[in-house]
Backbone as CSV, one residue per row, in Angstrom:
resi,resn,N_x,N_y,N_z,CA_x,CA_y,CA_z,C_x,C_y,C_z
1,UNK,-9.843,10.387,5.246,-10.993,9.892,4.513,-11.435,8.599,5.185
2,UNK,-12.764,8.527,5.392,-13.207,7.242,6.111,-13.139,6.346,4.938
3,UNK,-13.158,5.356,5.033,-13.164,4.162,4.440,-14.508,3.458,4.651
4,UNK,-15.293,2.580,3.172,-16.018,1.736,3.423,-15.363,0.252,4.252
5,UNK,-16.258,-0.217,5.196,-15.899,-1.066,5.888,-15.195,-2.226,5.441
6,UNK,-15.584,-2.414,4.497,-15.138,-3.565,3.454,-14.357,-3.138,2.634
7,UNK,-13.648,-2.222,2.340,-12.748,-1.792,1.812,-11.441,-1.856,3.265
8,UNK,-11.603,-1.182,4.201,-10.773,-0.870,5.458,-10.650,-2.254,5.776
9,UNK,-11.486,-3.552,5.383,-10.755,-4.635,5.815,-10.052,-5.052,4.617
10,UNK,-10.487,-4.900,3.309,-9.325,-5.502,2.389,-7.775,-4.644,2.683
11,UNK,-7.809,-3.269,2.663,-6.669,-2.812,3.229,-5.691,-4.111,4.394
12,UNK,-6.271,-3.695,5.047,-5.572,-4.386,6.770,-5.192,-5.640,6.203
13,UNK,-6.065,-6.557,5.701,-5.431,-8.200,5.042,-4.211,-7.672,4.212
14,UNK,-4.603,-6.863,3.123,-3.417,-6.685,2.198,-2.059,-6.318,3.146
15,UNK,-2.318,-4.875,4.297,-0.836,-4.969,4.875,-0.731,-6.280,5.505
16,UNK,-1.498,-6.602,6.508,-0.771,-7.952,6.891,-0.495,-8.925,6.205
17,UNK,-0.684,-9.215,5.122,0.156,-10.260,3.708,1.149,-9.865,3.644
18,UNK,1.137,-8.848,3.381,2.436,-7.566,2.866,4.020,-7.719,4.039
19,UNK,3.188,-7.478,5.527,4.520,-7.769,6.376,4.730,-8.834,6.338
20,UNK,4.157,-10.290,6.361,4.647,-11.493,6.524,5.276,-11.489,5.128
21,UNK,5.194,-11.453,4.209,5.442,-11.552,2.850,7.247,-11.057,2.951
22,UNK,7.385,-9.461,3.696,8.758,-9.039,3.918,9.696,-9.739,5.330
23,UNK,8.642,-10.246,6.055,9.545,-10.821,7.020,9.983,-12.033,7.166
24,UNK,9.276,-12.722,5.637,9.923,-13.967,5.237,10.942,-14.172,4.349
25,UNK,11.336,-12.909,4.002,12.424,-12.776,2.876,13.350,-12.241,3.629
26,UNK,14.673,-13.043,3.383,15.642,-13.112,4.053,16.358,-11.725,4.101
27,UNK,16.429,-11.061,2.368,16.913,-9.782,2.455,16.212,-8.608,3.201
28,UNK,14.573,-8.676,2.891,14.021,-7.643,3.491,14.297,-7.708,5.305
29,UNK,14.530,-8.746,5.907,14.236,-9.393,7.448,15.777,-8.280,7.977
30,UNK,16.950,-8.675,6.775,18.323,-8.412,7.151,18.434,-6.554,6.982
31,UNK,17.760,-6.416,6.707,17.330,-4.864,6.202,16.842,-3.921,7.298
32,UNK,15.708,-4.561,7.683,14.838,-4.634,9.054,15.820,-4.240,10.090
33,UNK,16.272,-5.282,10.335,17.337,-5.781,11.814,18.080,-4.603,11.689
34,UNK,18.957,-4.270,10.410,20.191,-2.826,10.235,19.081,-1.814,10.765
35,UNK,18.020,-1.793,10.043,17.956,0.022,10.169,17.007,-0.155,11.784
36,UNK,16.513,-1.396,12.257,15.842,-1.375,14.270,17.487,-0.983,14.779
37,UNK,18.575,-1.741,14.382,19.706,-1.744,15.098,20.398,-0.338,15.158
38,UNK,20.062,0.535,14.326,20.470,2.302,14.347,19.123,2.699,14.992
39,UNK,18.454,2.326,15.897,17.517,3.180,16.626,16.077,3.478,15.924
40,UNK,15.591,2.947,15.101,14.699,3.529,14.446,13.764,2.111,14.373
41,UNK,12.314,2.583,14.106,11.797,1.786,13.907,11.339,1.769,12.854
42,UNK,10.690,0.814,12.644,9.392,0.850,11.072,8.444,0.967,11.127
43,UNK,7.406,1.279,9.987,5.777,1.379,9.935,5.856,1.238,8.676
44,UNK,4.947,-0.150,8.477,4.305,-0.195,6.593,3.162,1.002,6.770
45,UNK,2.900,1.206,6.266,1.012,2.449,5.632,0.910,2.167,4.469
46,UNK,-0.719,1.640,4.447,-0.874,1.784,2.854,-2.052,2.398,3.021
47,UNK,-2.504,3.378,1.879,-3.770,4.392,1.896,-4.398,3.797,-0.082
48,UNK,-5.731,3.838,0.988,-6.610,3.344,-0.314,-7.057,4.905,-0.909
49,UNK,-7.063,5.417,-2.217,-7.273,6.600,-2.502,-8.266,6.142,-3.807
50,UNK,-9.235,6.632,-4.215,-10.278,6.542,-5.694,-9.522,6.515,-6.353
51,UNK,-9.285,5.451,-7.610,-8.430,5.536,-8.772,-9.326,5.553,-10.087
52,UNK,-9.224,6.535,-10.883,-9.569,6.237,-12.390,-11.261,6.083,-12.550
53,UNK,-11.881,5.850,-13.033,-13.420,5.639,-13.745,-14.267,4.709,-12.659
54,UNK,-13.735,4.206,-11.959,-14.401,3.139,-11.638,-14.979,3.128,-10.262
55,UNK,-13.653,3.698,-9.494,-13.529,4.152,-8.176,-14.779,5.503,-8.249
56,UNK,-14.606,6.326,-9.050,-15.356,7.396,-9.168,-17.059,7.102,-9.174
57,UNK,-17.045,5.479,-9.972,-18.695,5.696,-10.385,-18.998,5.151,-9.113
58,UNK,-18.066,4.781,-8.183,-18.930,4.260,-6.792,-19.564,5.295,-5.918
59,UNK,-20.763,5.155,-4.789,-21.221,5.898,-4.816,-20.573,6.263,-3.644
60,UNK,-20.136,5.851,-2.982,-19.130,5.344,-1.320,-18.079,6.685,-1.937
61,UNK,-17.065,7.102,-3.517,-16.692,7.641,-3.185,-17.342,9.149,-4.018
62,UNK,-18.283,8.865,-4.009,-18.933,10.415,-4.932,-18.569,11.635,-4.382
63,UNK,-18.172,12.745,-5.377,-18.129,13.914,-4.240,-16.249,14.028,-4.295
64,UNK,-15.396,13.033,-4.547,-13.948,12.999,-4.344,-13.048,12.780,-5.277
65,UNK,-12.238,13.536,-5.424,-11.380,13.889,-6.812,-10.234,12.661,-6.846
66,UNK,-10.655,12.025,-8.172,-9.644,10.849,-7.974,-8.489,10.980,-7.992
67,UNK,-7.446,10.178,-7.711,-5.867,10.514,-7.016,-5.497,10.442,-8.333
68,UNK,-4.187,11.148,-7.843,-3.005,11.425,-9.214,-2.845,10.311,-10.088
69,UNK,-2.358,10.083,-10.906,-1.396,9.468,-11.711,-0.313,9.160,-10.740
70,UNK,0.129,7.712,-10.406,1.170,7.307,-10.122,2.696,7.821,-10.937
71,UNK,3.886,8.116,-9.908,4.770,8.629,-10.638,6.207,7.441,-11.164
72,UNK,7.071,7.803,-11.560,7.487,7.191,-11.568,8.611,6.122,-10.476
73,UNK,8.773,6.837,-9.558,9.051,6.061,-8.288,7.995,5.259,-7.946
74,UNK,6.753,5.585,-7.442,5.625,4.751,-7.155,5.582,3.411,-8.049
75,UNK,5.869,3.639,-9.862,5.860,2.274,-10.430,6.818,1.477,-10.085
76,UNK,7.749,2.158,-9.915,9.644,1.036,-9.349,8.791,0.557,-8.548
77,UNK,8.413,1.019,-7.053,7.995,0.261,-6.092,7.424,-0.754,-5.933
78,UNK,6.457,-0.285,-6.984,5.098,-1.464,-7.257,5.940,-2.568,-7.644
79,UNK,6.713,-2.098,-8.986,7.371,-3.112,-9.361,8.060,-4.353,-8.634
80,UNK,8.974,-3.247,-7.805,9.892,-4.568,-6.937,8.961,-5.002,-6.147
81,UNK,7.829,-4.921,-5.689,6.990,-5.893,-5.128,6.135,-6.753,-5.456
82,UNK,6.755,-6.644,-6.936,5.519,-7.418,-8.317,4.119,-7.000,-7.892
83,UNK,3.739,-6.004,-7.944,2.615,-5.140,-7.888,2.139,-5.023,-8.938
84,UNK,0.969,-5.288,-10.288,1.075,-4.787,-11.336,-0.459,-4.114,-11.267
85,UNK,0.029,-2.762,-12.079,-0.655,-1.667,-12.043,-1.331,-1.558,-13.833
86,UNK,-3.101,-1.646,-13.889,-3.468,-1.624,-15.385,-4.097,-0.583,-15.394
């Protein structure tokens, strides 16, 4: 899905907050280092998807079936990242 331009840049700020945010925390940094040090790397992704009434009345996303209901893993997540979801 293309993205409005101004949306595709609030994305990109939000991940890049997002990695400095984990690579300043000592646990997430020590986390990092274990799982680069078994061979693997990382990738944050975050995907902007239409949520709920609002997203819908825009006209950018007319035409597109708004995303699920978050489950309950998705809220843990949010959670431990003090994410709050209304």
């Amino acid at each position: 899905m293309d993205l409005p331009e101004h949306l595709h840049n609030l994305v990109s700020e939000l991940g890049d907050s997002l990695v400095k945010a984990l690579a300043e925390d000592d646990h997430c940094r020590d986390l990092a280092f274990q799982i680069q040090a078994k061979g693997y790397g990382l990738m944050l992704i975050l995907e902007a998807a239409p949520l709920g009434h609002k997203a819908t009345e825009d006209a950018e996303w007319e035409g597109l079936e708004p995303a699920a209901p978050f489950s309950e893993d998705d809220l843990r997540l949010m959670q431990s990242f003090k994410i709050r979801v209304d």
